[in-house]
Each structure stands twice: as C-alpha cells, then as structure tokens.
N, C-alpha and C positions, 0 to 999 in steps of 0.2 A: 808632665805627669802630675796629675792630683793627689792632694792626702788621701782620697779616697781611694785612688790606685793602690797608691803606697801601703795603704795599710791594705786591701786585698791583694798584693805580691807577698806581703809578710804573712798574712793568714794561711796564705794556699802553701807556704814555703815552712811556715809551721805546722800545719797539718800533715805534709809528709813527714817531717823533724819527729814529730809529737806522736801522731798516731801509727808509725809503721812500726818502730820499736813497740809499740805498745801491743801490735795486735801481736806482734813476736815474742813475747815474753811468757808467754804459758811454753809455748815450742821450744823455746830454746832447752828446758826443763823433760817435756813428754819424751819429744823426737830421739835424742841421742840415746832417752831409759840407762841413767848413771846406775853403774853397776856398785858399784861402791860412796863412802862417804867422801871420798878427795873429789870423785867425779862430780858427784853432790853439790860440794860445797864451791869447785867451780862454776858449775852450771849458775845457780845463785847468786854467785860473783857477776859474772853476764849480766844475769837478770838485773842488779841493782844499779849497773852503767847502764843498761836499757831504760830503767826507772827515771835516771836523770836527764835523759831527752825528753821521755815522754811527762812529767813536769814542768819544764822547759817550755814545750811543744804547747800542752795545754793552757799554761797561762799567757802564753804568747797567745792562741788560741782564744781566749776567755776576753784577751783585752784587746784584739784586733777587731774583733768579730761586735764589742758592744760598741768600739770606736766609731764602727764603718755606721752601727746606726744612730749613734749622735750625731754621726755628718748626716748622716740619712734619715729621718726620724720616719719614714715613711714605709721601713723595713720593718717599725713595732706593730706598723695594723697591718704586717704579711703574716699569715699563719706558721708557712714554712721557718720563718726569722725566729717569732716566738717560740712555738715548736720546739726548733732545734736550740734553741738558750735553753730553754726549760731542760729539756733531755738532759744538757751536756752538762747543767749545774746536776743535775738528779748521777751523773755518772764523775763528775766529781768526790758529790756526797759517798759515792760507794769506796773511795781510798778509807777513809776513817772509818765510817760505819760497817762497811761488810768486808773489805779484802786484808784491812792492819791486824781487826783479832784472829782470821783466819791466818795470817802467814806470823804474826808472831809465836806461836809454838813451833814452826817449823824452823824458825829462826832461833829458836833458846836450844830447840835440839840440835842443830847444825853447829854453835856454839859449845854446847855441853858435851854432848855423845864423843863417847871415846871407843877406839876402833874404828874398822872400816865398814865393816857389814851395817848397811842401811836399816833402820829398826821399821818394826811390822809396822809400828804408828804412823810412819809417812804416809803410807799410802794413801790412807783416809783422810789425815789432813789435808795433803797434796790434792786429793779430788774434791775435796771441797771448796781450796781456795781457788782452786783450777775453775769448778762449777761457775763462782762468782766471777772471776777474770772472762768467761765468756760471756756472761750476759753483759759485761758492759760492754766489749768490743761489739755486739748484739746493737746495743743502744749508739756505738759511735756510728755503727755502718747507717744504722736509721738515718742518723744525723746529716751522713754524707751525703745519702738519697735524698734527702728531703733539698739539700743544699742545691745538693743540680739537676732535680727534677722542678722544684716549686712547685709541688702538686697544688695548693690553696695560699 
C-alpha cells in the first residue's frame, strides 16, 4: 500500500468521522423539538460532542486531501480537486464568519436563562443558525459529488 493509499483510506475514514455528525447536528436540535430548557441544553450537549468529530474529521479532511495532491500535483490542474478545496476552505470560513455569532447568543442564553420554559428568542436565533448550518452541509454534499463524480 502506498502513502497515497494511505492517506485516501484516512480521507474517506475522515469524511465519514467528519462529515456524518456534522450533517446531524442541526437534527439532533429540530427533530426531538426540546420542550423545555434541560431538554435544550441537552440537545446542545450532543451537538458540541458532535462538534468535536466534526473538527476532527475536517482537518483530518483539509490535510489528507492537500496531501494526496502534493503526492499528486496533477490533481491541481483537475477542476473537480480545485473546486472541491476551494468549496471546503469557503465552508471552513463559515465556523468563524457565519455559524459562531449566530450560535453564541444561543449559547449565553442556555448559560444564563433561568427556568425551564424555552424563551420566544430561540426560535429566531435557532432558525438562523440552523439557516447557515444548511448551506454549508449544501456546500459539503457539492463537494462530495464533485469527489466521485469528476465532472471536469
């Protein structure tokens, strides 16, 4: 087996690692619709052990995937190759840029609020950050098609 194997066994074993929690991490939150704030701040709890596969996942991810084209350089003049790096740093960018101001007021409320009853504010924040968690999962699935299609 070649380093080039090796590192596409680790990509493809990261991408499930990385990206399965990841696309389940809005569900975990919708699906169940926590009726109160323990439920809440369970759900949450989930979500942020989900967080740290899908980190995990992704930079395993980020550095398998430019590895295989250092072995490979012939992967940089594939469209699909480029493509899909460009996408995945652009869906990187959205942790910091669009999903951390969106999910920290939900996190200072989960922190602060006192009581059980879920405050009317969730909602909208909750659909917002939710909004942004799908277009990236949007941009992973791109990714993946583009992975094992090679359209160009």
């Amino acid at each position: 087996m070649s380093l080039y194997d090796v590192l596409v066994f680790i990509h493809v074993i990261s991408a499930i690692l990385g990206m399965g929690p990841g696309m389940m991490m809005t569900l975990v939150v919708i699906k169940p619709m926590p009726k109160n704030m323990t439920e809440l701040k369970h759900a949450f709890a989930i979500r942020n052990s989900l967080h740290m596969l899908t980190m995990t996942g992704g930079l395993l991810l980020l550095a398998t995937g430019i590895g295989m084209g250092l072995l490979n350089t012939y992967l940089f003049s594939q469209g699909w190759y480029t493509t899909s790096l460009l996408l995945f740093l652009v869906a990187l960018a959205f942790g910091p840029v669009l999903l951390a101001p969106r999910s920290k007021p939900i996190k200072l409320m989960i922190i602060k609020h006192k009581g059980e009853e879920i405050p009317a504010s969730y909602k909208q924040l909750s659909k917002q950050l939710f909004h942004m968690e799908h277009l990236e999962n949007l941009l992973f699935l791109t990714i993946i098609v583009l992975m094992i299609l090679k359209p160009f």
